[in-house]
C-alpha positions in Angstrom: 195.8 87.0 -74.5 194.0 86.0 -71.3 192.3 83.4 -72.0 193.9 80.3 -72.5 194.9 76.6 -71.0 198.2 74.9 -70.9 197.9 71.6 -72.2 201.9 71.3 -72.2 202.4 67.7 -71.3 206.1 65.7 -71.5 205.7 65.6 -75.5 205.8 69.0 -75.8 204.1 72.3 -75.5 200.6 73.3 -76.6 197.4 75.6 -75.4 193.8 76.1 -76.0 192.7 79.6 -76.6 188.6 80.6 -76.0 187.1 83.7 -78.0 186.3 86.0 -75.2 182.8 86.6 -77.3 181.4 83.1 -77.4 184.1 80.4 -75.6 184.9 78.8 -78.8 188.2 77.0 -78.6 190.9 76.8 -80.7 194.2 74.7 -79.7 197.7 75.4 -81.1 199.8 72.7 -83.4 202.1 70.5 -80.5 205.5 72.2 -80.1 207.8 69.6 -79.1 210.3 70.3 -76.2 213.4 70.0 -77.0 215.0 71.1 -73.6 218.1 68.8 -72.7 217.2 69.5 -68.9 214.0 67.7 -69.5 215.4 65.3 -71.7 218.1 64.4 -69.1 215.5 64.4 -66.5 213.0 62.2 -68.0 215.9 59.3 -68.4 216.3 59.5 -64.7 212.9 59.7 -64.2 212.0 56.8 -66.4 215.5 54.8 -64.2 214.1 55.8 -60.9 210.4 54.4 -62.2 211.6 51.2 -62.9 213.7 50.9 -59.2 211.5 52.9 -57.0 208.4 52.7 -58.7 208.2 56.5 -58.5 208.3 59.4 -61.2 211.3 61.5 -59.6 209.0 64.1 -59.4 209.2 64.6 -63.3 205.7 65.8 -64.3 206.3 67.2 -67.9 208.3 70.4 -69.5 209.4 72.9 -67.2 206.2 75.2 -67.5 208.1 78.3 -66.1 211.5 78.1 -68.1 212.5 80.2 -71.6 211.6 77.4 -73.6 207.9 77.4 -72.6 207.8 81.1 -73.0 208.7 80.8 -76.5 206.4 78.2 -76.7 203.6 80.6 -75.7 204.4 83.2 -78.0 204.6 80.8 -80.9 201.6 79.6 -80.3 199.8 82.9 -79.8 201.2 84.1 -83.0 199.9 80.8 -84.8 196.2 81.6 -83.4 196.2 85.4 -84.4 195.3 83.6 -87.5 192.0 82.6 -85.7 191.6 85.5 -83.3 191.8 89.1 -83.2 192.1 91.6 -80.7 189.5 94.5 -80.6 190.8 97.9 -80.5 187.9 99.1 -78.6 187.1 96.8 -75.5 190.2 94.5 -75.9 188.9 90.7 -76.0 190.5 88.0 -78.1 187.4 87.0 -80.4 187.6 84.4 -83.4 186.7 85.0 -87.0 182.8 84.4 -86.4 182.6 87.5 -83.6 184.9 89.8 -85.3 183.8 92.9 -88.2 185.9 92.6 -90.7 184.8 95.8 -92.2 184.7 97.7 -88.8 187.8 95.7 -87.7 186.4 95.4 -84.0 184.0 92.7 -82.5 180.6 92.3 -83.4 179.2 94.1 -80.1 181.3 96.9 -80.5 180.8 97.3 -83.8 178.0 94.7 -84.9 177.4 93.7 -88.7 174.9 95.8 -90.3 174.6 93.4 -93.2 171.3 92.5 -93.9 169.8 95.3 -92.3 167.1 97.5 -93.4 166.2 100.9 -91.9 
């Protein structure tokens, strides 16, 4: 999935996904980090803030370690609920661009509901 955002802050982990058809966005539940590291490091963080009147250069969860990988895949498994991948072009689109019949996207395989010929 290509298409997303990182709004991971120090309270845990959590991203907004777009459908690749039509930008809707849909935002995972907040995973919260439970990393000692960080943990550890906010404590110190929150000590040197009240002495130096600095944040210890603590911006949030590490955004590169295992925990926020797992993170990531949790929360693209929880929005497969939302969107699918199209077997014929490959975007991520939500429920109201994807076929269910034709199980692809509506421009590769658009609805013919309706339709007279």
């Amino acid at each position: 999935m290509k298409d997303y955002e990182d709004l991971s802050t120090e309270s845990g982990f959590q991203f907004r996904f777009r459908c690749e058809r039509c930008g809707v966005p849909h935002v995972s539940h907040l995973q919260p980090c439970v990393c000692t590291e960080y943990v550890l490091a906010g404590a110190v963080g929150d000590l040197l803030v009240e002495e130096v009147g600095s944040d210890g250069g603590n911006g949030g969860p590490d955004l590169s370690g295992p925990e926020h990988r797992a993170a990531l895949l949790a929360a693209i498994a929880e929005i497969t609920e939302h969107l699918h991948e199209c077997p014929r072009c490959g975007k991520w689109v939500c429920d109201a661009c994807w076929n269910r019949k034709l199980m692809m996207c509506e421009r590769c395989g658009p609805s013919t509901d309706g339709v007279t010929t």
